[in-house]
C-alpha positions as CSV (number, residue, x, y, z in Angstrom):
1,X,-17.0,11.6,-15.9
2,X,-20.3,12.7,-14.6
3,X,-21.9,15.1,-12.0
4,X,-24.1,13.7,-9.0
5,X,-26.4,16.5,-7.4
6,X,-24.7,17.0,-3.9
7,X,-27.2,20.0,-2.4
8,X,-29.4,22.2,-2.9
9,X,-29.8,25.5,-1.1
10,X,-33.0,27.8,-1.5
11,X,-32.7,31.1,-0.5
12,X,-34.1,34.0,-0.9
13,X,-33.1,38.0,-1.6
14,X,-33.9,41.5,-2.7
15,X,-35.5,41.8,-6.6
16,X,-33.0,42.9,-8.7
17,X,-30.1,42.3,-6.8
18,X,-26.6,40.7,-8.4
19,X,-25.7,37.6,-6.1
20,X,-22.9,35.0,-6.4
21,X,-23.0,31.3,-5.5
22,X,-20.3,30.3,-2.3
23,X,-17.9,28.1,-3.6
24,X,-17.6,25.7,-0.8
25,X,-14.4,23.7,-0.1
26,X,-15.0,19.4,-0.5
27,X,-11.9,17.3,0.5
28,X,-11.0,15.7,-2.4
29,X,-13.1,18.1,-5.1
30,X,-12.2,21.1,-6.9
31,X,-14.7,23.6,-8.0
32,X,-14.6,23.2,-11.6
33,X,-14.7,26.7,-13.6
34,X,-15.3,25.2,-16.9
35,X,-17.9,23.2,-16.9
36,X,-20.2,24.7,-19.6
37,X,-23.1,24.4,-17.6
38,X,-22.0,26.4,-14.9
39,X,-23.4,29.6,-13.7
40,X,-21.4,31.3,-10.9
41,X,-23.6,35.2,-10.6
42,X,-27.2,36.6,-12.0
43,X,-29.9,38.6,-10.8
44,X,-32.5,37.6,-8.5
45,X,-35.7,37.8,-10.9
46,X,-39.7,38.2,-9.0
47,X,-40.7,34.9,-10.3
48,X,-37.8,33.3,-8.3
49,X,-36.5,31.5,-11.6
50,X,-32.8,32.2,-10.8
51,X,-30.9,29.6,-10.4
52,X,-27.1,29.2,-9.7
53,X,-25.5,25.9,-10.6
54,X,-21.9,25.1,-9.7
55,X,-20.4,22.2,-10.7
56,X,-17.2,20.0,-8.7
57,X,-14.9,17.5,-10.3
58,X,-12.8,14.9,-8.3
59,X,-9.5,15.2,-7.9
60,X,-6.8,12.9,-9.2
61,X,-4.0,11.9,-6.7
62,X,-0.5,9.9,-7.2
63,X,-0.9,6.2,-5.3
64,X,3.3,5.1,-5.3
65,X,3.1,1.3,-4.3
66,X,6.6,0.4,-2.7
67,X,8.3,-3.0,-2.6
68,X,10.0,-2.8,1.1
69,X,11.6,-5.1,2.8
70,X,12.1,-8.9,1.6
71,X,9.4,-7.8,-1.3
72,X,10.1,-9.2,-4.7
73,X,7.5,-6.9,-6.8
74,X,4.2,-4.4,-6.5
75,X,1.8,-3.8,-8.2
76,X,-0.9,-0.5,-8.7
77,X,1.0,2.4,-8.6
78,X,-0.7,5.3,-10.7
79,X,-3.1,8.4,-10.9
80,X,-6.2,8.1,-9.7
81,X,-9.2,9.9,-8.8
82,X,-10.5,10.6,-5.2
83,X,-12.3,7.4,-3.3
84,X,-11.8,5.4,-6.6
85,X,-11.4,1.2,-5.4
86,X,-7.7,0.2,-6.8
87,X,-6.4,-3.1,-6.0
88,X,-2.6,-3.8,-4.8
89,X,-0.4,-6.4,-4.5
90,X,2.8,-7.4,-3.6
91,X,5.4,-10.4,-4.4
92,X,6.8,-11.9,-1.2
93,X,10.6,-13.0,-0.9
94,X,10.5,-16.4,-0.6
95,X,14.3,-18.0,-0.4
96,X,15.0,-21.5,1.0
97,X,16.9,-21.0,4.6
98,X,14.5,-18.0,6.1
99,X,11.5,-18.4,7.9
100,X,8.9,-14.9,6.9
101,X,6.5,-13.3,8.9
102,X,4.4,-10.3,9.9
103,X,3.9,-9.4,6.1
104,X,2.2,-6.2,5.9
105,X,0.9,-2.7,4.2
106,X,2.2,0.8,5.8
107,X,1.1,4.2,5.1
108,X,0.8,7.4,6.8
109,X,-3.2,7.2,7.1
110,X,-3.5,3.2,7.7
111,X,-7.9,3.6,7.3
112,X,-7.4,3.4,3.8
113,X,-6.9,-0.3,3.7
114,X,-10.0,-2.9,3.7
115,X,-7.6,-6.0,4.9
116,X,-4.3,-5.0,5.2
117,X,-2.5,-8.1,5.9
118,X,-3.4,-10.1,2.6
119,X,-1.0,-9.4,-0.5
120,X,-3.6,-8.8,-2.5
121,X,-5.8,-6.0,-1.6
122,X,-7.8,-2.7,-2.0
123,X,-7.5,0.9,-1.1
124,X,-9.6,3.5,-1.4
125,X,-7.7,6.6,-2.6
126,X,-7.5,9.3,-0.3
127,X,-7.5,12.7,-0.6
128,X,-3.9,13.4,-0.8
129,X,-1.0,11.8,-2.4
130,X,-0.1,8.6,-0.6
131,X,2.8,5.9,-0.4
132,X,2.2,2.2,0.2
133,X,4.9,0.2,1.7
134,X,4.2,-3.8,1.4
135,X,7.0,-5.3,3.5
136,X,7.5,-8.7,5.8
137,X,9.6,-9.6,8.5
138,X,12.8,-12.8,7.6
139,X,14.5,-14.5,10.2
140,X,17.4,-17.1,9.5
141,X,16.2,-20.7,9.9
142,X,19.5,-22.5,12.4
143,X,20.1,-26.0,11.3
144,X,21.3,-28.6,13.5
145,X,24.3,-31.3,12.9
146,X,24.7,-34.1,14.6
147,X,27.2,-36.9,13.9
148,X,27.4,-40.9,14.8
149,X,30.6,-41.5,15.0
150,X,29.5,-45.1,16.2
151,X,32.6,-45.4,18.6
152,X,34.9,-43.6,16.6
153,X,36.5,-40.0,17.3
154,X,37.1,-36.9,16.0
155,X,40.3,-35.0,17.0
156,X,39.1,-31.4,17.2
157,X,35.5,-30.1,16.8
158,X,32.9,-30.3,14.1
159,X,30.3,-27.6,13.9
160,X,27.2,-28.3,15.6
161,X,24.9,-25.8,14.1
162,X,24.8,-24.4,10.6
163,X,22.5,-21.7,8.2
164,X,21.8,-20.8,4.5
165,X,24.5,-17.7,5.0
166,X,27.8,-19.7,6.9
167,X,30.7,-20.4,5.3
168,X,31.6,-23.6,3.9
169,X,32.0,-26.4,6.1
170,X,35.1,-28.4,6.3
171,X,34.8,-31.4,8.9
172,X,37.4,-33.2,10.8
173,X,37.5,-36.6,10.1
174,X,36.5,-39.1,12.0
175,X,39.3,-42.2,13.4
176,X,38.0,-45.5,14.9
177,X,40.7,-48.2,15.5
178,X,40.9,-50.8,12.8
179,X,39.5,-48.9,10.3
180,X,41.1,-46.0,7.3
181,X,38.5,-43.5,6.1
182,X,39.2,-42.6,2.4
């Protein structure tokens, strides 16, 4: 929305000659033709009075924030303009039975991010279009069954081990002499 003064160059030339500012490439910027104040050419004048002005606008570039893997939701997507500060975050997966880890931000050009391992963060916008992946590592949590039988038996085998994704668990029961299990 407004223009900073960059730089300045002074030079000199021939009286009466036509000249023309260098446009000169910024990452990021665009030389911006429009701008009502701007004067590309003139004619250098013997009191020196001829100045050029030319004026650059940032450039606006797509941030696509992606919910990888074992992410529930992102947010910050959207069109912004080059080094502009936009925060991120991201949901993690959190289901009883897993154990998560390693959560984490990827991108091509990894400098962008100021702390890339909270889920709540900020980037500055590059100067290109950019994708954010926030993703985490899930392992299964193994449970362990054990049974006390107190002197009793079990013809055949129980499982010993057990996680949030096995089947359904049907047990032998158990005998003991002297005594009927209902």
């Amino acid at each position: 929305g407004t223009y900073t003064l960059k730089e300045t160059e002074n030079l000199q030339g021939e009286t009466e000659i036509d000249v023309i500012a260098d446009i000169y490439m910024y990452p990021g910027f665009t030389e911006n033709r429009t701008h009502p104040d701007r004067i590309e050419y003139g004619t250098i004048k013997p009191d020196g009075s001829l100045v050029l002005k030319l004026y650059y606008s940032r450039n606006e570039y797509d941030l696509t924030v992606i919910a990888g893997d074992y992410i529930t939701a992102v947010t910050g997507s959207g069109k912004y303009k080059y080094e502009q500060e936009v925060e991120i975050t991201a949901e993690k997966e959190n289901l009883p039975g897993y154990t998560y880890t390693n959560f984490r931000w990827e991108t091509l050009d990894a400098t962008i991010f100021e702390n890339a391992s909270e889920t709540t963060t900020k980037v500055t916008v590059p100067a290109a279009n950019t994708e954010i992946i926030a993703s985490q590592e899930r392992t299964i949590n193994e449970y362990t069954i054990s049974y006390n039988l107190n002197d009793g038996i079990v013809e055949g085998t129980n499982p010993d081990k057990y996680t949030i994704e096995s089947n359904d668990i049907t047990l032998n029961n158990p005998e003991k002499v002297g005594y009927t299990f209902a």
